[in-house]
C-alpha positions as YAML, in Angstrom:
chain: A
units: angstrom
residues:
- id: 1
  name: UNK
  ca: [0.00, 0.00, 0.00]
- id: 2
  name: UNK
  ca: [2.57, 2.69, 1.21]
- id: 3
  name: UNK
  ca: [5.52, 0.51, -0.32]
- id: 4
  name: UNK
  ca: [6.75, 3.77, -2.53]
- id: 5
  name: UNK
  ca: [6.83, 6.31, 0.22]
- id: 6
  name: UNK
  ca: [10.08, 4.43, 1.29]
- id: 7
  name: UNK
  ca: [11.90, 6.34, -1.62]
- id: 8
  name: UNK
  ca: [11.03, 9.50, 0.15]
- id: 9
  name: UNK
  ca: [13.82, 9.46, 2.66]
- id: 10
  name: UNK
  ca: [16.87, 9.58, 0.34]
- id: 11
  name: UNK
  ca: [15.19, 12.27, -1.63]
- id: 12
  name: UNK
  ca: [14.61, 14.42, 0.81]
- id: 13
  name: UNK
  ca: [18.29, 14.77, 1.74]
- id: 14
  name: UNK
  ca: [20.02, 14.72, -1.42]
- id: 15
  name: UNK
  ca: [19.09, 18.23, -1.80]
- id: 16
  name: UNK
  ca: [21.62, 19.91, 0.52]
- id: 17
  name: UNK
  ca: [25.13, 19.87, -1.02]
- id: 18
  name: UNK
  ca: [25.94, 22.43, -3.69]
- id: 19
  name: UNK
  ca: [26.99, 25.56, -1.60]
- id: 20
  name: UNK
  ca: [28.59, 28.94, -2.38]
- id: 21
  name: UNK
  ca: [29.90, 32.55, 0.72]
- id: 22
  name: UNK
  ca: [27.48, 34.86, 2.30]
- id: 23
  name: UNK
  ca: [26.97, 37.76, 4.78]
- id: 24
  name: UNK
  ca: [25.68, 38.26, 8.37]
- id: 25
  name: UNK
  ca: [23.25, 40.47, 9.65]
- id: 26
  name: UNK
  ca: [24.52, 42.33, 12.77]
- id: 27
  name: UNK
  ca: [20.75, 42.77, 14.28]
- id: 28
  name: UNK
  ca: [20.18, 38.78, 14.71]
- id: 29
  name: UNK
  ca: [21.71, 35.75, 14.92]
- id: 30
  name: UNK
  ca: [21.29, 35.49, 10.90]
- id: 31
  name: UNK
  ca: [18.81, 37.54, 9.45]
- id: 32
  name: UNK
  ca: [18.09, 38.29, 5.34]
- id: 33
  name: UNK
  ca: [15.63, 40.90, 4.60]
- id: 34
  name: UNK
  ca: [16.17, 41.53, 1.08]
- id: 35
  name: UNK
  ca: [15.61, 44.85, 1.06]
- id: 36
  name: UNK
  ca: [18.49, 45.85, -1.44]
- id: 37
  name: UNK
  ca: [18.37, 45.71, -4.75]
- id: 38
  name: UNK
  ca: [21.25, 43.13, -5.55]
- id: 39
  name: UNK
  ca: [20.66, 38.85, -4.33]
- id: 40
  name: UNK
  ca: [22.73, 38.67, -1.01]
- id: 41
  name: UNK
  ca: [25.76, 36.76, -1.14]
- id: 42
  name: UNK
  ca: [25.80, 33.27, -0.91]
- id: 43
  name: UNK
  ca: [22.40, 32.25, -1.94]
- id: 44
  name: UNK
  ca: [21.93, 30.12, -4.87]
- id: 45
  name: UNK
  ca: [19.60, 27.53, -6.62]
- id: 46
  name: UNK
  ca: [19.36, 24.47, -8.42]
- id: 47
  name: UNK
  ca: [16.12, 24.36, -9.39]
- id: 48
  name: UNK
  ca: [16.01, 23.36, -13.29]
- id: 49
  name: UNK
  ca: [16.43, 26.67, -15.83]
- id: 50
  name: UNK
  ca: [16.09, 28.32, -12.40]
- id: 51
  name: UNK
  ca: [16.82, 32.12, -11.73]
- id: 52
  name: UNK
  ca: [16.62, 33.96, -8.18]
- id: 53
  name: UNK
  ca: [16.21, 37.42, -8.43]
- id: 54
  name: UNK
  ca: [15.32, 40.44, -5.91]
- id: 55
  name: UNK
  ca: [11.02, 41.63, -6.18]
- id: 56
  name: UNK
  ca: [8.89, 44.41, -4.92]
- id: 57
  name: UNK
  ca: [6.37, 41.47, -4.59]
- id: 58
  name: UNK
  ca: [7.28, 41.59, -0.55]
- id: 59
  name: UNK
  ca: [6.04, 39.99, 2.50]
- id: 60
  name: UNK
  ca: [6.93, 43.11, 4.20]
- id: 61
  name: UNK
  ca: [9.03, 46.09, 3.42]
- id: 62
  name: UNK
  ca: [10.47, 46.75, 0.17]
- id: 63
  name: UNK
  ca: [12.13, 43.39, -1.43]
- id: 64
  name: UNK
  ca: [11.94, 39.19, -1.31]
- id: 65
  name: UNK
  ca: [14.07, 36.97, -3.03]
- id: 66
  name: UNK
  ca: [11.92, 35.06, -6.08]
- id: 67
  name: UNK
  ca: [12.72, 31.97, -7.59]
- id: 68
  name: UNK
  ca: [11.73, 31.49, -11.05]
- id: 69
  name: UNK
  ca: [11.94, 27.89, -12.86]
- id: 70
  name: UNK
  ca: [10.00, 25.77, -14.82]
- id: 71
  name: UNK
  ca: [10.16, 21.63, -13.32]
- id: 72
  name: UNK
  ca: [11.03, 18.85, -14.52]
- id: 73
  name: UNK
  ca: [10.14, 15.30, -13.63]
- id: 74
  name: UNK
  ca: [12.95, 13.33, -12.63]
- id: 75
  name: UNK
  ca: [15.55, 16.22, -12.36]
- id: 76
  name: UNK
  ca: [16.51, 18.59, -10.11]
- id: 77
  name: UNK
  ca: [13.99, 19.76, -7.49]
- id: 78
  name: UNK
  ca: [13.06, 23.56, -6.84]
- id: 79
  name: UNK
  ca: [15.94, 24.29, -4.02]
- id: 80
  name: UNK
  ca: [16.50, 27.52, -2.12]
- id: 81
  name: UNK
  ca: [19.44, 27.57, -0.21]
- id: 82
  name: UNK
  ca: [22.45, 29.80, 1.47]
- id: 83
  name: UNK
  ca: [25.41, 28.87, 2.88]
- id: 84
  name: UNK
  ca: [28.57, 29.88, 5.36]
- id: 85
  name: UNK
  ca: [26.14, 31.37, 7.27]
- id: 86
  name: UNK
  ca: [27.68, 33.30, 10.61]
- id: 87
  name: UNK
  ca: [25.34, 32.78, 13.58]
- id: 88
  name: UNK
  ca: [26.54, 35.08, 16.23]
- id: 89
  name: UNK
  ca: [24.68, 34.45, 19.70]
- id: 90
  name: UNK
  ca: [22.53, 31.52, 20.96]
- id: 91
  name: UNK
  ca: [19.17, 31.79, 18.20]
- id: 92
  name: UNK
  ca: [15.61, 30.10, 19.97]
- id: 93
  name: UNK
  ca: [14.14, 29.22, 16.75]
- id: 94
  name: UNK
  ca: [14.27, 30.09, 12.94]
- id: 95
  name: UNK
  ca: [11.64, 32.07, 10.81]
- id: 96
  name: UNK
  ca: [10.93, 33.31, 7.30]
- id: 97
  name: UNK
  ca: [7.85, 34.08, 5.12]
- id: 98
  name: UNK
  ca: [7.36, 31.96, 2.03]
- id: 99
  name: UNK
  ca: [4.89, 32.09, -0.58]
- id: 100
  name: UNK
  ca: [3.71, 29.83, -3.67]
- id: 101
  name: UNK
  ca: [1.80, 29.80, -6.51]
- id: 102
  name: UNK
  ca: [0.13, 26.18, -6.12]
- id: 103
  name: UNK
  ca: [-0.48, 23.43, -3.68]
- id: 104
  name: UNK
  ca: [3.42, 22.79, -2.72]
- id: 105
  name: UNK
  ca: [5.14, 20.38, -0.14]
- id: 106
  name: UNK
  ca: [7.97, 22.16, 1.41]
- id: 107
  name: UNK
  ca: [10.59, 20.92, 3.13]
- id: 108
  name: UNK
  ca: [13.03, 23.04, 5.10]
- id: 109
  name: UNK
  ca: [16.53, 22.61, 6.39]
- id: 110
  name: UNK
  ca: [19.11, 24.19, 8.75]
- id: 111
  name: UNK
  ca: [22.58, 22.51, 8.24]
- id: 112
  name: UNK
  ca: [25.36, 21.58, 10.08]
- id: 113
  name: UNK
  ca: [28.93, 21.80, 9.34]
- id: 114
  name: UNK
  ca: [29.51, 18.30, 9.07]
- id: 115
  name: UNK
  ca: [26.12, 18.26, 6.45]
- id: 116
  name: UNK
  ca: [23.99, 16.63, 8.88]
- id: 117
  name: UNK
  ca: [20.46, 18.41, 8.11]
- id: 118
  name: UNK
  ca: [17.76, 19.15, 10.54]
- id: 119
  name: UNK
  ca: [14.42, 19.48, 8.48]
- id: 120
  name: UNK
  ca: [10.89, 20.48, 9.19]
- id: 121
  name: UNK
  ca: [7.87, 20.37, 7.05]
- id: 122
  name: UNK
  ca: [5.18, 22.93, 5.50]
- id: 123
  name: UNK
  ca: [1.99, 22.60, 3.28]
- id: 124
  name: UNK
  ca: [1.02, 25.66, 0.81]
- id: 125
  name: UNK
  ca: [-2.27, 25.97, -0.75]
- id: 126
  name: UNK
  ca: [-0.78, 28.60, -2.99]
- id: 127
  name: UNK
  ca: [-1.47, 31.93, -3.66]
- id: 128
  name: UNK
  ca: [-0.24, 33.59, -0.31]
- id: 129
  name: UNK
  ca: [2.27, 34.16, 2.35]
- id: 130
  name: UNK
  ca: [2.60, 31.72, 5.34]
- id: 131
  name: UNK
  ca: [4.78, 33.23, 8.22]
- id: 132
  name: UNK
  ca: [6.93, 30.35, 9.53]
- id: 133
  name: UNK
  ca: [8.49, 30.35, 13.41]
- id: 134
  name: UNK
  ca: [9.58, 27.26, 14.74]
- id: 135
  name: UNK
  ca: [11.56, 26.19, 17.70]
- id: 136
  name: UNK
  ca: [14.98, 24.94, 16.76]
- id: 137
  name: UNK
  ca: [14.30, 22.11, 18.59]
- id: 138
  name: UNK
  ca: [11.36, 20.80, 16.92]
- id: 139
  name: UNK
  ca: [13.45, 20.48, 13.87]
- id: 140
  name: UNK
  ca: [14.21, 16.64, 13.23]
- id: 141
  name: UNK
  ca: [17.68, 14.98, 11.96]
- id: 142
  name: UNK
  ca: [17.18, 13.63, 8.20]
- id: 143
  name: UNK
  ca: [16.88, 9.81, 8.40]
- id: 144
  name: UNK
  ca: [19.70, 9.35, 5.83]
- id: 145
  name: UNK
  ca: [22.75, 12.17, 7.95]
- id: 146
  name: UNK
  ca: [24.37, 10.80, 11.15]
- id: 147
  name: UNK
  ca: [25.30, 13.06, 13.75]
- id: 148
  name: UNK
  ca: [27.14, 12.28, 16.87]
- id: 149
  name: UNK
  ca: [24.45, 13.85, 19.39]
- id: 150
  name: UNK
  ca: [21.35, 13.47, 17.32]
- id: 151
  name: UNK
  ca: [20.61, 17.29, 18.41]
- id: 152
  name: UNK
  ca: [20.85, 20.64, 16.08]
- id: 153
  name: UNK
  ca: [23.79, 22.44, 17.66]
- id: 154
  name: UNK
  ca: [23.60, 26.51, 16.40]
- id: 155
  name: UNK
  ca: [27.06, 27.02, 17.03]
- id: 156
  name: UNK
  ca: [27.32, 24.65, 13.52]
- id: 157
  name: UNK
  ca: [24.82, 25.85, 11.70]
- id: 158
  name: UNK
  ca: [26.09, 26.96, 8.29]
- id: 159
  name: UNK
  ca: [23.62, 26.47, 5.77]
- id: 160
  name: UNK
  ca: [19.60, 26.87, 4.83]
- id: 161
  name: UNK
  ca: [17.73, 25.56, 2.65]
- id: 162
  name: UNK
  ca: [14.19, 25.31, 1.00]
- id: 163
  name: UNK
  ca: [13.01, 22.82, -0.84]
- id: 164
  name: UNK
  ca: [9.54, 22.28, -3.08]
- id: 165
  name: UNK
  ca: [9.37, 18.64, -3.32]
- id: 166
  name: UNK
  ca: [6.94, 18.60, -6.21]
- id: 167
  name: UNK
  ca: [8.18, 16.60, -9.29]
- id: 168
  name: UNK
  ca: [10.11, 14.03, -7.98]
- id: 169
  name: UNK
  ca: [10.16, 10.50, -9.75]
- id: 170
  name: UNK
  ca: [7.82, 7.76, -9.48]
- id: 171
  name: UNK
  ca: [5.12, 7.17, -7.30]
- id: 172
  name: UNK
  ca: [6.15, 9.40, -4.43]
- id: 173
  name: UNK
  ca: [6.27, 12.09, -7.09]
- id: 174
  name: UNK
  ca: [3.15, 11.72, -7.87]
- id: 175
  name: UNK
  ca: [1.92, 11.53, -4.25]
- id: 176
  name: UNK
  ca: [3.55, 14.51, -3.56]
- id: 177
  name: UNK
  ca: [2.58, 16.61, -6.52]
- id: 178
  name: UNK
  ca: [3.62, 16.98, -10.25]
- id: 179
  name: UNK
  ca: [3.88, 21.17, -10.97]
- id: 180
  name: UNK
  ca: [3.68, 22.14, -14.98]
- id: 181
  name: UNK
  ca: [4.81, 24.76, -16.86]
- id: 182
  name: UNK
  ca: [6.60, 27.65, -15.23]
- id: 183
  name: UNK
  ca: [6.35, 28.78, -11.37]
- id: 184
  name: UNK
  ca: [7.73, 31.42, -9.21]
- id: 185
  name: UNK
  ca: [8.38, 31.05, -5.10]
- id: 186
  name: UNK
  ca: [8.72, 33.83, -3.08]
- id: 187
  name: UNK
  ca: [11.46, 34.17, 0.05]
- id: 188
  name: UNK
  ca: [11.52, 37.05, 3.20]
- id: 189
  name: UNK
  ca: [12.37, 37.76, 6.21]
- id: 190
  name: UNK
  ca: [14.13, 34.57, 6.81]
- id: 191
  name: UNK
  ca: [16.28, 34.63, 10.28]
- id: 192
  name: UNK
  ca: [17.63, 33.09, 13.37]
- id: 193
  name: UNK
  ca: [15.92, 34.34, 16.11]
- id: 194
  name: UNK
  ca: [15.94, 34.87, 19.92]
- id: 195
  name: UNK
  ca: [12.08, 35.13, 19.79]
- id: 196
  name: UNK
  ca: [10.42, 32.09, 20.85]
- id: 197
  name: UNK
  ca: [8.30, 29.91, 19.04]
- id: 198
  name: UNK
  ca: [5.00, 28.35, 19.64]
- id: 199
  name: UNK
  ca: [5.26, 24.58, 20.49]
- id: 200
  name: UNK
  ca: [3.40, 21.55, 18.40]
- id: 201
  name: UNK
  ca: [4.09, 19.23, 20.89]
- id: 202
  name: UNK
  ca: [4.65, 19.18, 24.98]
- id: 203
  name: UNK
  ca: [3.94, 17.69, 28.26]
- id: 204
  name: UNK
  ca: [1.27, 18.23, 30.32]
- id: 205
  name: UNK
  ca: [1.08, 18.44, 34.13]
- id: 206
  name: UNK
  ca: [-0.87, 15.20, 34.24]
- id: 207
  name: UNK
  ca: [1.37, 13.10, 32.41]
- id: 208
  name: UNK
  ca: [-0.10, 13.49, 28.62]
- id: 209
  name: UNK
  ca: [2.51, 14.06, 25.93]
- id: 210
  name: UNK
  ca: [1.61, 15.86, 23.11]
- id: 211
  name: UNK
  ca: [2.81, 14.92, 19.71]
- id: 212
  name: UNK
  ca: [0.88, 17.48, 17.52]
- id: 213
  name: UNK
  ca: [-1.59, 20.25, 18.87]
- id: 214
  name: UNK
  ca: [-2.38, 20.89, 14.64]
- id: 215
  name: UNK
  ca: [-2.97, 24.86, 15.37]
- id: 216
  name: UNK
  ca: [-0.28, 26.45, 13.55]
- id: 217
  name: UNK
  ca: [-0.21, 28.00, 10.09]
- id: 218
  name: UNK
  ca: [1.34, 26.64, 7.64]
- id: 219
  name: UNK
  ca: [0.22, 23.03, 8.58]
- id: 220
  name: UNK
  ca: [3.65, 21.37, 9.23]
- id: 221
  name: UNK
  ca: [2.65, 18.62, 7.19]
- id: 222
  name: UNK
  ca: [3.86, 16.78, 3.37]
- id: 223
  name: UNK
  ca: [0.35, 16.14, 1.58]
- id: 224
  name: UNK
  ca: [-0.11, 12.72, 0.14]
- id: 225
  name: UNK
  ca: [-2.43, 12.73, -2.75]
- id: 226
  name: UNK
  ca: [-3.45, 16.14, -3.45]
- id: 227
  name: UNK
  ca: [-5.52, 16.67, 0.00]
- id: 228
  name: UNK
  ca: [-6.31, 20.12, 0.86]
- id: 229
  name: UNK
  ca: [-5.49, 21.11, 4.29]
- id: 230
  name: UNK
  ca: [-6.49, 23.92, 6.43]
- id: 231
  name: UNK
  ca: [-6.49, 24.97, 10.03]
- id: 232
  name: UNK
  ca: [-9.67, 25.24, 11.62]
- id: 233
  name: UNK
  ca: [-11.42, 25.55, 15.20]
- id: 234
  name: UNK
  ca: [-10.86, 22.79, 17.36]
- id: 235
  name: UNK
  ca: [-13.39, 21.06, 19.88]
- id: 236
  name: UNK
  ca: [-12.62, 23.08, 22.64]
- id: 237
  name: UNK
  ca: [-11.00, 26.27, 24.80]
- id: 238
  name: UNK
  ca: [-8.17, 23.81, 25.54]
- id: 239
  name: UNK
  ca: [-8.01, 22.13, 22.40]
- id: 240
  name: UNK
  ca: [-8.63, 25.29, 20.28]
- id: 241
  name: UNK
  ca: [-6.99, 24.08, 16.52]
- id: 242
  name: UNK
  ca: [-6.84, 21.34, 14.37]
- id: 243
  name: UNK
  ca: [-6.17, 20.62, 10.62]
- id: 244
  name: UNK
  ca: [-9.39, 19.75, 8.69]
- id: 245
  name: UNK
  ca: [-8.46, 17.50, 5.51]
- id: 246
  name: UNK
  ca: [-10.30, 16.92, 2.44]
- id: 247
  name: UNK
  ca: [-9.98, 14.36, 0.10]
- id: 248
  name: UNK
  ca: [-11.19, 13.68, -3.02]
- id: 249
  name: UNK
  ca: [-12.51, 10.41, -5.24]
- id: 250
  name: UNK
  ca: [-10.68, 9.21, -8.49]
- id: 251
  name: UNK
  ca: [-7.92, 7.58, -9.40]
- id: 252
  name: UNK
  ca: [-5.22, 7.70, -6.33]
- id: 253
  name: UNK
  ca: [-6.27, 5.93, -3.48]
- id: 254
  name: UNK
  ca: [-4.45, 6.73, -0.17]
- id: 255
  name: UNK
  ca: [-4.45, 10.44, 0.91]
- id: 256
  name: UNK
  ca: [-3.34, 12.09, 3.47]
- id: 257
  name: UNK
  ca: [-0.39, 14.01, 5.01]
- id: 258
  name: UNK
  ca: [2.93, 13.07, 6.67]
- id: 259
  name: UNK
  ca: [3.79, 14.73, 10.00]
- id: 260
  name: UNK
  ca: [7.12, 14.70, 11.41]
- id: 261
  name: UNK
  ca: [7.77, 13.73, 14.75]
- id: 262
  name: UNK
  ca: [11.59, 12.66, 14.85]
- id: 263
  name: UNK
  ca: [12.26, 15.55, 17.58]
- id: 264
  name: UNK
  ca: [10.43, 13.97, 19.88]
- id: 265
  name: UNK
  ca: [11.62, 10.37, 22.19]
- id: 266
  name: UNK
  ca: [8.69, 8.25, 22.44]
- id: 267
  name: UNK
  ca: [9.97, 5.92, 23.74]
- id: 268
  name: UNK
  ca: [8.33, 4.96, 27.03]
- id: 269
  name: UNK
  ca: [5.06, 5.62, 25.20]
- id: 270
  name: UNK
  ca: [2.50, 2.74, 25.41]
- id: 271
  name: UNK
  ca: [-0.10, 4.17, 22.82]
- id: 272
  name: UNK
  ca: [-1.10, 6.90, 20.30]
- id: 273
  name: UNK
  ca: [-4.09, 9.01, 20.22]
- id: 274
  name: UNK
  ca: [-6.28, 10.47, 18.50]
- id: 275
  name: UNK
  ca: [-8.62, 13.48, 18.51]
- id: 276
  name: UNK
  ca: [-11.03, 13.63, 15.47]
- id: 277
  name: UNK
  ca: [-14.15, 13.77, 13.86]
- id: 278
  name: UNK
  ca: [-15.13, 12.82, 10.87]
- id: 279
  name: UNK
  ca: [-17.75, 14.40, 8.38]
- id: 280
  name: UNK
  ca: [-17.98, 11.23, 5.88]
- id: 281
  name: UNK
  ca: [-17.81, 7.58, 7.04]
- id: 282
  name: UNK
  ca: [-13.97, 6.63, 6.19]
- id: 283
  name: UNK
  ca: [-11.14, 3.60, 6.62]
- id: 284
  name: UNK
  ca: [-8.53, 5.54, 8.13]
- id: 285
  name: UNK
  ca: [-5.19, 3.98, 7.89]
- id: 286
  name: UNK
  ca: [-2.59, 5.26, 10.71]
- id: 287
  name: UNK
  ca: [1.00, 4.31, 9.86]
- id: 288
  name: UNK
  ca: [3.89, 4.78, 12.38]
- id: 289
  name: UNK
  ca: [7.67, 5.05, 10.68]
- id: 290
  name: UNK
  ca: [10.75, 3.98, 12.12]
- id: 291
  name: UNK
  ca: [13.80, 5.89, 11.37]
- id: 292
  name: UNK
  ca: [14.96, 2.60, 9.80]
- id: 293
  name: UNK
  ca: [11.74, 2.49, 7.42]
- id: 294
  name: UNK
  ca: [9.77, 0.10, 8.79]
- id: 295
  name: UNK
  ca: [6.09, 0.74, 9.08]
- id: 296
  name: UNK
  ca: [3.39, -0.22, 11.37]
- id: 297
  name: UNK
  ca: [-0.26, 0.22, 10.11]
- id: 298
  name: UNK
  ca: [-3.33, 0.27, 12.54]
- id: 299
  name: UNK
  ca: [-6.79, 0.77, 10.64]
- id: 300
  name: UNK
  ca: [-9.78, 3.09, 12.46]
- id: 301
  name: UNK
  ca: [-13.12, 3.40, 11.29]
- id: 302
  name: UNK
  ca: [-14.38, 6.98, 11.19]
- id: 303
  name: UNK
  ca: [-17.77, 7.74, 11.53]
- id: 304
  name: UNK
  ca: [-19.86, 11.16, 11.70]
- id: 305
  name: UNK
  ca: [-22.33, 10.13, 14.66]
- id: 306
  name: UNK
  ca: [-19.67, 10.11, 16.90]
- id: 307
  name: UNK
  ca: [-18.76, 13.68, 16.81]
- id: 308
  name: UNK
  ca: [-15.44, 14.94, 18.66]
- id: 309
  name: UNK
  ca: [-14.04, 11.67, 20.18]
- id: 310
  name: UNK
  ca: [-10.58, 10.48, 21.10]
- id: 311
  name: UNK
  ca: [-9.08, 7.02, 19.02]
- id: 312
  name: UNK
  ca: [-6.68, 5.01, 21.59]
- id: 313
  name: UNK
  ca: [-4.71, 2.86, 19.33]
- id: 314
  name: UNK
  ca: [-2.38, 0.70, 21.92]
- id: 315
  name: UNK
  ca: [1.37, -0.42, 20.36]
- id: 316
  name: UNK
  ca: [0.23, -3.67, 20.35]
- id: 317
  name: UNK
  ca: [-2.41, -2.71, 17.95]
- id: 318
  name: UNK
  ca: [0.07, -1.76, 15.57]
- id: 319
  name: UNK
  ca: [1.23, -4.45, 12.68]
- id: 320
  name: UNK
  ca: [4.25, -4.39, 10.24]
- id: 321
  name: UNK
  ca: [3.23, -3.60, 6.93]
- id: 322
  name: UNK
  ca: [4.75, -6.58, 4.66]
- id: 323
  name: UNK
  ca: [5.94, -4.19, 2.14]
- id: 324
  name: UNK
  ca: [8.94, -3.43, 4.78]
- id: 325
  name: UNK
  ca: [10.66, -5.40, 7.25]
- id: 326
  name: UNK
  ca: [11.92, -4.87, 10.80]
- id: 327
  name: UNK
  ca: [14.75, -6.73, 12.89]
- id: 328
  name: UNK
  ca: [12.02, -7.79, 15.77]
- id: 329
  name: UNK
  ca: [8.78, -7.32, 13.88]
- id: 330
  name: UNK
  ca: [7.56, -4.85, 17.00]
- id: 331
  name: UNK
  ca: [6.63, -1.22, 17.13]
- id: 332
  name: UNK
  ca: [9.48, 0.64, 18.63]
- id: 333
  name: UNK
  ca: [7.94, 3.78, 19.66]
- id: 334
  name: UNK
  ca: [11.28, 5.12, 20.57]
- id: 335
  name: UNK
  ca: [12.02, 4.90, 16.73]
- id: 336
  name: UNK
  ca: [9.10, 6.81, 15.59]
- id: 337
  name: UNK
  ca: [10.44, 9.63, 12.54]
- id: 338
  name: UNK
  ca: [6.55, 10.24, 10.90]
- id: 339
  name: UNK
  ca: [3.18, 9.88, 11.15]
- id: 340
  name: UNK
  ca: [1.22, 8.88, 8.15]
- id: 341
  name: UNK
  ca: [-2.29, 9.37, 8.12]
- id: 342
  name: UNK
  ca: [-4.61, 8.10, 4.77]
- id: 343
  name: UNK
  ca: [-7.76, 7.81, 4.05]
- id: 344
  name: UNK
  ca: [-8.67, 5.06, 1.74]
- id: 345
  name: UNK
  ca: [-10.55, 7.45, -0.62]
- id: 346
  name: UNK
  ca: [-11.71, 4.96, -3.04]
- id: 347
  name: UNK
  ca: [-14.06, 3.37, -0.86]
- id: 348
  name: UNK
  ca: [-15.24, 6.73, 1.76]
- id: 349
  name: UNK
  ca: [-18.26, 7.85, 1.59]
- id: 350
  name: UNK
  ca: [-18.23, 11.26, -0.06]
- id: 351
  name: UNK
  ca: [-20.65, 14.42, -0.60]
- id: 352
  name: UNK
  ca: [-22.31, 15.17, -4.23]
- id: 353
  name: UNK
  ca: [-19.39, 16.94, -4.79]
- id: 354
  name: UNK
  ca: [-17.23, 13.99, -4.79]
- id: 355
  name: UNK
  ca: [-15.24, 15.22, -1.98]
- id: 356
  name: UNK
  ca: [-15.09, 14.27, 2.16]
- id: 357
  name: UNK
  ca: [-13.26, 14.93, 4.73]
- id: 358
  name: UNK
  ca: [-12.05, 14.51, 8.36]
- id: 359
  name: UNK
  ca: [-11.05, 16.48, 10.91]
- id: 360
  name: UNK
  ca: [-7.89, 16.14, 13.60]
- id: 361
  name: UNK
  ca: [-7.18, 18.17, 16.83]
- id: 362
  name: UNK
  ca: [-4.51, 16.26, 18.45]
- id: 363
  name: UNK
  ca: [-2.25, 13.52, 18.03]
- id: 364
  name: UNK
  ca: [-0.90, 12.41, 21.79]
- id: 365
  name: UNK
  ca: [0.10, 10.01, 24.31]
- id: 366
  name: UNK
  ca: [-1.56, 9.07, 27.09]
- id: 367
  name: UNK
  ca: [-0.25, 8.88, 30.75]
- id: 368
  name: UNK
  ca: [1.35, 6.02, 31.27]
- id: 369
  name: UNK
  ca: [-0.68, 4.60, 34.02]
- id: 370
  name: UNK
  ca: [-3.83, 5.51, 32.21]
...
């Protein structure tokens, strides 16, 4: 079922090698505002017949940095990057303003010395800016670079990248996206910070660990199969966001989103839960990654009578998919990189439109004595 996702993991870091010098910013750890009228040093592209270039089409102020390129299946992806970056100080988090044209699965990258790449995720519906802020610690280590501490260490950082992963080969290209003709992506404001950033995931005072709150814009997700994502209200004052997905019938079948969690340790976990609702009766298919690949695949039955409810899927409920293999055949939640999400669209029940969808607040952990 999800046997081509696999291919995902080498592609996603084979984008963060060709380099060239740059300049600091004296106000913040690293901070480009593109506000003159020349590209800053350092930053480059390789996205296919690609050109970056300075535009009055801003998120703020007077300049952003554009990338202009037309894709091509197969070949190189859409990449922003910069590198020999100086990061003076102790930065809490990283932030920049990005804008697309079309639905686009980004994937974004602060870089180590030693290349070991420290990525987080973001969903575009197209056609305006998404302000980014995220804690440098809820970035997660590629599943393809070592690094000796397994932790983002801002004394090393050197390099930044974004990447739209639209057009890649095969099936995971086309569960990801295919992009025609020409396109233009749009950069600002992109620093390293002091300011603090809003947390997807936690601990509560009674024991609960969040994974995913799904309340921040951009949803920090990889769409699988053209969904459409939004965030919307949640079910409560405590649980006051969540990401409301709609799918769609024809000729791709799984679809859904891919959520990183390889910042967090799991590892004395004993279940994963749920909070959803459902506006179409559904299979929903929940698959848990390892960082060596291996997936485990639990199946829940959505269904609109029961409103706002929570889904307690035990590790025990969790079975290898046969498409990969695993050295013990058990759920490691320790191990966990993503969460994969699908809804088998081909046999949901939809609206007249053709269309359903589903609805999630919160993807946690319960106490462990619970």
């Amino acid at each position: 079922m999800l046997r081509h996702y696999a291919c995902l993991a080498c592609a996603l870091t084979a984008m963060s090698t060709c380099l060239l010098p740059l300049a600091a910013d004296e106000a913040n750890a690293v901070h480009f505002d593109f506000e003159a009228a020349e590209l800053p040093a350092g930053w480059y592209t390789t996205a296919p017949e690609g050109v970056l270039a300075i535009t009055g089409e801003a998120r703020q102020g007077r300049g952003a940095l554009c990338l202009q390129w037309t894709p091509a299946t197969g070949g190189a992806l859409a990449l922003i990057g910069v590198k020999d970056m100086v990061v003076e100080g102790r930065p809490q988090s990283l932030a920049f303003s990005f804008r697309t044209e079309g639905v686009t699965p980004i994937v974004f990258s602060l870089i180590e010395a030693d290349g070991s790449s420290y990525q987080g995720y973001a969903y575009s519906e197209g056609g305006r800016w998404h302000d980014v802020l995220v804690d440098l610690d809820e970035l997660m280590l590629s599943e393809t670079d070592p690094d000796e501490n397994e932790r983002l260490n801002v004394d090393e950082i050197v390099s930044f990248t974004v990447l739209d992963l639209s057009n890649l080969a095969g099936e995971v290209g086309l569960s990801l996206g295919i992009k025609d003709g020409p396109q233009r992506m749009w950069l600002d404001d992109v620093r390293l910070t002091r300011d603090f950033a809003p947390h997807r995931s936690g601990r509560t005072r009674d024991g609960v660990r969040i994974i995913d709150d799904f309340d921040i814009d951009p949803v920090p997700c990889l769409p699988l199969e053209a969904p459409r994502l939004s965030i919307v209200e949640g079910p409560d004052a405590d649980d006051d966001g969540a990401v409301r997905i709609v799918y769609s019938q024809g000729e791709r079948r799984w679809v859904g989103f891919v959520s990183g969690v390889g910042h967090l340790n799991l590892r004395d976990e004993q279940d994963l839960r749920l909070t959803l609702r459902a506006e179409n009766a559904a299979r929903l298919t929940v698959v848990l990654e390892e960082r060596d690949g291996s997936k485990y695949t639990a199946l829940v039955k959505l269904d609109p009578a029961e409103g706002w409810h929570t889904v307690r899927l035990p590790v025990q409920r969790f079975k290898l998919d046969k498409a990969t293999s695993d050295e013990n055949d058990a759920l490691d939640m320790g191990q966990i990189r993503v969460i994969i999400p699908v809804i088998d669209a081909q046999r949901a029940e939809v609206n007249a439109d053709g269309t359903g969808a589903w609805t999630l607040s919160r993807a946690w952990c319960g106490p462990v004595a619970d």
